[in-house]
N, C-alpha and C positions, 0 to 999 in steps of 0.2 A: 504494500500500500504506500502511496506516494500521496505527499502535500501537496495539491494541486496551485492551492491561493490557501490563505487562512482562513480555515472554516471548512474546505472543499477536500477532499482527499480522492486519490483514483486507483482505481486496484482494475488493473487490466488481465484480461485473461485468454488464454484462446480453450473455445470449446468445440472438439470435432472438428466442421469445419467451419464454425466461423468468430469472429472474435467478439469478445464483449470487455465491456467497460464500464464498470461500478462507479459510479461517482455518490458519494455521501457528503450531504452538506449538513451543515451542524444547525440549530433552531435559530443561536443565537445570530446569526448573520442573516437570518428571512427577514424582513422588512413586515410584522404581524401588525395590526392595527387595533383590536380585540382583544379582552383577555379571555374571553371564550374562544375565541380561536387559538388560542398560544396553547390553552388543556388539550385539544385533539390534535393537533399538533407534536409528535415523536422526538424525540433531542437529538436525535440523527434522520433522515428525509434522504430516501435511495434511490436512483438512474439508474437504470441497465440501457445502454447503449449497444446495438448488435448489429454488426458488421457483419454483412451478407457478400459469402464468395465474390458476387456479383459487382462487391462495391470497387469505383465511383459509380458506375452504371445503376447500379441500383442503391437505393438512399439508405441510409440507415433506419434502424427504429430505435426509438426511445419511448421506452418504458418506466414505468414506478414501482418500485418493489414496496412502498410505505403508502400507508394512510396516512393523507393529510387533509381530507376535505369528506363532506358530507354533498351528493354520494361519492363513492370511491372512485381512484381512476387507476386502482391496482388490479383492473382485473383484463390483462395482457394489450391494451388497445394504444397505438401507435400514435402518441403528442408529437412527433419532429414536426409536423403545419402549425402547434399551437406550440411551439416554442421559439422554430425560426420560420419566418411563413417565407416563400418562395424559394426553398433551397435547390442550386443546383448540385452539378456535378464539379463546377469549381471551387463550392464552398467550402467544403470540407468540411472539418469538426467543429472548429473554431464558433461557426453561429451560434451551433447546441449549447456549447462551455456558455458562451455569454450573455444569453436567454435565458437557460433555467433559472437563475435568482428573479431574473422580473415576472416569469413564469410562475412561479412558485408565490410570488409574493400575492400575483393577480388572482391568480383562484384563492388562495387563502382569506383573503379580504372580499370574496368577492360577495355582491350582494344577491341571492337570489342562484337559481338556476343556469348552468349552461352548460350544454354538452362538450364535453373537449374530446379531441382525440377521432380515431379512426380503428375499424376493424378490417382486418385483411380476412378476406376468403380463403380459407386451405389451413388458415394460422391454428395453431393448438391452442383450448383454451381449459384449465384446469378448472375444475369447481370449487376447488377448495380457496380460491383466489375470491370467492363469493361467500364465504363462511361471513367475514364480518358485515356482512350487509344483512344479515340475518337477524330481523328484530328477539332481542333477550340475548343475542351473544354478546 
């Protein structure tokens, strides 16, 4: 695991065939607005970032492994448009790194409903990723 900035840390990995990239940002550096939002809010907030064979060609995904918001967006659906919107193939990584803290800060604060993120067709989707959405859990 590597200090990415202060606050951010990145633990790269390669899985099979394609790479991933943990990024763990700490509470204390979210921008919270709420102190109800700061209690559902985790003291570490996880990206998985997955580099597909394909990549630049194909984009990457960025995922949440943490609950931070009421409903979840831990359950495998693809934020890289609600992080950097128009990315290409020139962008590289660099947009995703400097998005997720405003990212992060905007759904947390945010008021009211909205859908973020994207499902891919074909993509695995575990159930157990839906446990906490389960009233009384």
């Amino acid at each position: 695991m590597k200090n990415f900035k202060s606050g951010i840390f990145i633990n790269p990995k390669e899985v099979s065939n394609q790479y991933h990239i943990e990024l763990m940002i700490e509470k204390s550096i979210i921008g919270i607005d709420s102190e109800k939002a700061k209690e559902r809010v985790p003291k570490i907030v996880v990206f998985l970032i997955v580099i597909l064979p394909g990549y630049p060609n194909i984009p990457p995904q960025v995922l949440t492994k943490s609950n931070f918001c009421i409903p979840s967006l831990m359950d495998g659906r693809d934020l890289l448009e609600e992080i950097c919107q128009n990315w290409n193939i020139k962008s590289g990584l660099k947009p995703i790194f400097e998005g997720l803290l405003p990212f992060l800060s905007k759904v947390i604060n945010a008021k009211g409903y909205k859908f973020y993120g994207t499902f891919h067709l074909g993509a695995t989707y575990y159930l157990k990723n839906f446990d906490n959405m389960i009233v009384g859990k």
